[in-house]
N, C-alpha and C positions, 0 to 999 in steps of 0.2 A: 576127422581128427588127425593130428600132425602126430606120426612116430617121435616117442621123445627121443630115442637114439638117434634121432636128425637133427637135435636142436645141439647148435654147437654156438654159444657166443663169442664175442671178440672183444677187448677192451672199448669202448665205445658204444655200443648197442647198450638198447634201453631196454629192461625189465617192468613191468607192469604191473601192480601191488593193488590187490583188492584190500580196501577195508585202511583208515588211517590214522589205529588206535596207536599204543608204543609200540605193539609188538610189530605192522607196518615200521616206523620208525627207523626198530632196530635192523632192523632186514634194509631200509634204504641207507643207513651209516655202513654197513657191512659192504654193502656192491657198489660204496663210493670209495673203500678202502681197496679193490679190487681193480678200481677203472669202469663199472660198469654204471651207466645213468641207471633211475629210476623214476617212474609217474605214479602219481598215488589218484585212485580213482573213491571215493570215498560222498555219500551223501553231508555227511557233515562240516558244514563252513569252518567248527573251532579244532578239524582232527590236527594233534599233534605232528601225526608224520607228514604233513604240508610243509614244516617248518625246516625238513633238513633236503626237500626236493625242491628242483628247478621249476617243473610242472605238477601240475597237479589237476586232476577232474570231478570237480565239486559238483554231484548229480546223482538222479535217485536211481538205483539197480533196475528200475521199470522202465529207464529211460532209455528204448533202443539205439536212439540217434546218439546219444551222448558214450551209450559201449562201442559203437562201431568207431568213432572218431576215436576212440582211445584204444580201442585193439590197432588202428593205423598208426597211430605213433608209436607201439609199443613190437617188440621181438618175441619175445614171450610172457603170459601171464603169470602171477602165483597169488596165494591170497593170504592174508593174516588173519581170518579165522571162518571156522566151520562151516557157519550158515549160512551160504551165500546163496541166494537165490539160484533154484534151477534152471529160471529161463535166462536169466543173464546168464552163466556160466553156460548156457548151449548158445547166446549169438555170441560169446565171445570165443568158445571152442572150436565154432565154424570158419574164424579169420586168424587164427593164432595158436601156438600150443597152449595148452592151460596144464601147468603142471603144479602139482599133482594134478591126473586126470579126475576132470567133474565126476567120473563114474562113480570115482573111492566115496565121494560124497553122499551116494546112495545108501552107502551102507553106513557109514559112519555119523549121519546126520539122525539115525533113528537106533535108539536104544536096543528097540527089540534085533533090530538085522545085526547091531554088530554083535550082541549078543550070541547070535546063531552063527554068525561068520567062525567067531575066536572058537566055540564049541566045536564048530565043525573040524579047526585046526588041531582038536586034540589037546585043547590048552584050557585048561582048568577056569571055571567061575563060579560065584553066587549063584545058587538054585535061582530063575526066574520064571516067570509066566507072563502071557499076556491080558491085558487086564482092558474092557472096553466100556463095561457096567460095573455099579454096584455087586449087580450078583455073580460075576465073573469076580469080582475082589474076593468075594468071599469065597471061592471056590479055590481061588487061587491062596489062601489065608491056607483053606485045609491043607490042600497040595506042601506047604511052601513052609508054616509054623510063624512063628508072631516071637520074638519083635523083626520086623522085613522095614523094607524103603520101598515106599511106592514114589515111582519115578514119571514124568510126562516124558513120552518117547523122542520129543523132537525140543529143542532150542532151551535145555536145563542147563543151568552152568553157575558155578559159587555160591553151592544149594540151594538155586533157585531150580522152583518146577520139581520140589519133594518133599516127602514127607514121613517121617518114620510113624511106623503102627505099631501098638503096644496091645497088651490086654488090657479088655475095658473102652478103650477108644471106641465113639461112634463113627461104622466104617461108613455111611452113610453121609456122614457130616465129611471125614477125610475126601471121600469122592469128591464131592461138590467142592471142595475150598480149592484140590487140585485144579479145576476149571477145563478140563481135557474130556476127549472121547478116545483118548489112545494113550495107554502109560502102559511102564513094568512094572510088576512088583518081583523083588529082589530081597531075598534071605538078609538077614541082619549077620554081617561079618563080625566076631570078636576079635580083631587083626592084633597081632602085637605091634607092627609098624606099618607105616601108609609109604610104599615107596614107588618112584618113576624110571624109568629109562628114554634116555633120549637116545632115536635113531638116526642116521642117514643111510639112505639109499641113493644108487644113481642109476641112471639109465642102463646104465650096461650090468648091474648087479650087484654090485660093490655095496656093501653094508660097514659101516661104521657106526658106535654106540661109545656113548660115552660114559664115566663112571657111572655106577646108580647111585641115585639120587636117594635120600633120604627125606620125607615131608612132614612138618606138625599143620594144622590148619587152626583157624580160632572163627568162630565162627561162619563156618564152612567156607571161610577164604584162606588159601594157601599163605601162609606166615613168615616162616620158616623153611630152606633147603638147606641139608648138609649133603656133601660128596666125601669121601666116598660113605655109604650106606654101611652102619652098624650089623651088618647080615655075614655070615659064614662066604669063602669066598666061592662055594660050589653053589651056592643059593644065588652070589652076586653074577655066575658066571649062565647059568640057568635062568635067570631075569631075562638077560642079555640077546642069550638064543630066543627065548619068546619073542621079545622085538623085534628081531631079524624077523624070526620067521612069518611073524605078521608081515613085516613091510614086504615081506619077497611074497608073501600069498597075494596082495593087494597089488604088484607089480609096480609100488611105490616110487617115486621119483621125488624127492626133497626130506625133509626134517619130521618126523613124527616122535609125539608120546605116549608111552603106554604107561597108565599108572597101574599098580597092583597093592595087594593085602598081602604084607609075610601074616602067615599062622601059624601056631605053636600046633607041630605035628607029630604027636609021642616025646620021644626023645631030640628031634629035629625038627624044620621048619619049613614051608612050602608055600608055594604064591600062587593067588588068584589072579586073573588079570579083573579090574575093576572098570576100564574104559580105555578109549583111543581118543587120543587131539591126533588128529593129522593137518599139522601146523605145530612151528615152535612154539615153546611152553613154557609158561613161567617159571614151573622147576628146570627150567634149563637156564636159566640168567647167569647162576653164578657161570657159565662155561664162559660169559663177554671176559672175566677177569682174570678167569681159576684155569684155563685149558688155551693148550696153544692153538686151539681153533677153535671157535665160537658154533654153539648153534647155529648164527642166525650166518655168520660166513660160508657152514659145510651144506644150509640150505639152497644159498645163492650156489655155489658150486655145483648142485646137483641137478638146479633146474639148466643151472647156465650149460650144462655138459662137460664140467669141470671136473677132473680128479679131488675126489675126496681128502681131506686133511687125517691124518692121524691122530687123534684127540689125547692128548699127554697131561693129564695134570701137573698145575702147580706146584702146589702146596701137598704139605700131610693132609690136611682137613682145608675146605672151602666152604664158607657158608654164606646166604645169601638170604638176607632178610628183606620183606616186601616194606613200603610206608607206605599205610594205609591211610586214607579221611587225612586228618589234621595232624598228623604224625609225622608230612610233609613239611610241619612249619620248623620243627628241630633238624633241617638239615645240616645246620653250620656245628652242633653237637656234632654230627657223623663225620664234618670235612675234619677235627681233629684227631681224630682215633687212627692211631699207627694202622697202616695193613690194610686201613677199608679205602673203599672205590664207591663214590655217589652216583648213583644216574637219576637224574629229575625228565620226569617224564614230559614237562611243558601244557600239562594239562592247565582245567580253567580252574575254578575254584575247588577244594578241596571237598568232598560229600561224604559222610561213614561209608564205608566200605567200599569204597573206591582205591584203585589201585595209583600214585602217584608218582612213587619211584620205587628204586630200592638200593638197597648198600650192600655190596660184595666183601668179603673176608677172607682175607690166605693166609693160612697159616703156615708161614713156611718149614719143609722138611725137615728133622731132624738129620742135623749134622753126624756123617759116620765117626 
């Protein structure tokens, strides 16, 4: 594996983008704003972010011949989302940097380990257990109290691969419909807000975090971002340091998110961390309109070996709404509204609960 403190680019050199859903995309419009190419290596014929690259590597992750031709065109790796196969990310680790390193993937790709990692940091979570049987569920019910989320430890995402358990639920039934031999079950949060921070790290240690984020979800899909977060500013500033101190535990290199539970704690308020995306995050979009540097720019910056941006908000408030399904088709509603910013993702047909684009919002400062 290549030290990333050796990966230095130059305007010119190509970045290599696993996966070429939008969040690909937006990370190829950011490093063509910089001077830098990008290739998009992606199984899917209709992925969107083919559309704003030169090149592009339409093939399946099994396909050894097809990573190795594209770890050669390419200077350094990164990917646009979590689950990337293991064995591709080792022949491509062997001819190129891959950054973040495939390792963070170890941990971050299964429930239960990042679970144990952030515990081990000293950083607050949901009671969990692990859960492999039936009768481990229920051991794990006593352990744990009901109403919990039993979670599939590997590839859940937009509440898929969970399940909340109540009293009276047949746990027997929850198992099976799960369809797993490996999940967590996790305490049932009463959170009073669901909120994110987006981090950067860089090779040499430098952390950068941007406002926290604030989330509503509507059916376990993310909705709504506001920045900055309705949270006290020692709560907003304690968010913050968690993130850091994740990405410098993980010896992080690019853009990660940690979302957390504020809870109502006595008199004051306290966060759980709830998960890690290591990869930009949709609660981070509004930063493309709201922040003088973009997630997906202080990403490329970090794998590239680039000095960090100092993330500035806009506005007083920035908020950043998803269009979901058919929600896409009111776009030209959005192109009139003072203040908002469109992005259409170039997807194909629109599907409930598919993510399409979304519309930025700044609301500018109050004048002194």
């Amino acid at each position: 594996m290549t030290d990333a403190k050796q990966v230095k680019l130059k305007p010119g050199d190509t970045i290599g983008i696993l996966g070429g859903g939008q969040l690909g995309r937006m990370l190829a419009m950011a490093a063509a704003r910089l001077g830098l190419r990008c290739q998009v290596f992606s199984p899917d014929p209709d992925s969107p972010a083919f559309d704003v690259v030169l090149n592009a590597t339409c093939a399946e992750y099994a396909d050894v011949e097809a990573l190795e031709l594209f770890a050669h065109d390419v200077d350094v790796i990164t990917y646009e989302f979590e689950n990337v196969p293991a064995a591709a990310a080792m022949v491509l680790d062997a001819r190129r940097p891959v950054l973040p390193n495939r390792k963070i993937l170890e941990t971050t790709q299964d429930r239960l380990a990042e679970k144990d990692f952030v515990t081990r940091l000293g950083i607050g979570t949901a009671a969990y257990a692990d859960v492999t049987s039936v009768a481990s569920l229920r051991e794990a019910i006593i352990k744990i109290g009901l109403p919990a989320v039993l979670k599939t430890r590997r590839f859940g995402y937009d509440g898929k691969g969970q399940a909340i358990i109540r009293e009276g639920d047949d746990i027997a039934k929850v198992w099976t419909s799960l369809a797993t031999k490996s999940a967590i079950l996790e305490a049932f949060i009463p959170y009073e807000r669901e909120i994110s921070v987006i981090a950067a790290r860089s090779a040499a240690g430098e952390v950068e975090c941007f406002d926290v984020t604030e989330n509503e979800h509507r059916d376990h899909i993310l909705k709504i971002s506001r920045a900055p977060a309705l949270i006290p500013d020692a709560l907003a500033e304690e968010a913050r340091s968690i993130a850091g101190k994740i990405a410098t535990a993980l010896d992080y290199v690019g853009v990660l998110a940690v979302e957390m539970f504020v809870l109502a704690n006595g008199g004051g308020s306290k966060v759980l961390v709830n998960e890690i995306a290591p990869r930009v995050h949709n609660s981070g979009h509004w930063t493309l309109d709201g922040a003088s540097v973009s997630q997906f720019e202080q990403h490329i910056r970090a794998i590239a070996g680039w000095p960090l941006g100092k993330p500035v908000r806009h506005g007083e408030v920035v908020t950043m709404t998803n269009l979901i399904g058919d929600e896409i088709n009111d776009y030209e509603t959005w192109l009139s509204v003072p203040g908002a910013t469109v992005h259409i993702y170039g997807k194909g047909a629109p599907r409930p609960g598919r993510k399409m684009g979304h519309v930025t919002e700044v609301r500018p400062s109050k004048s002194k």
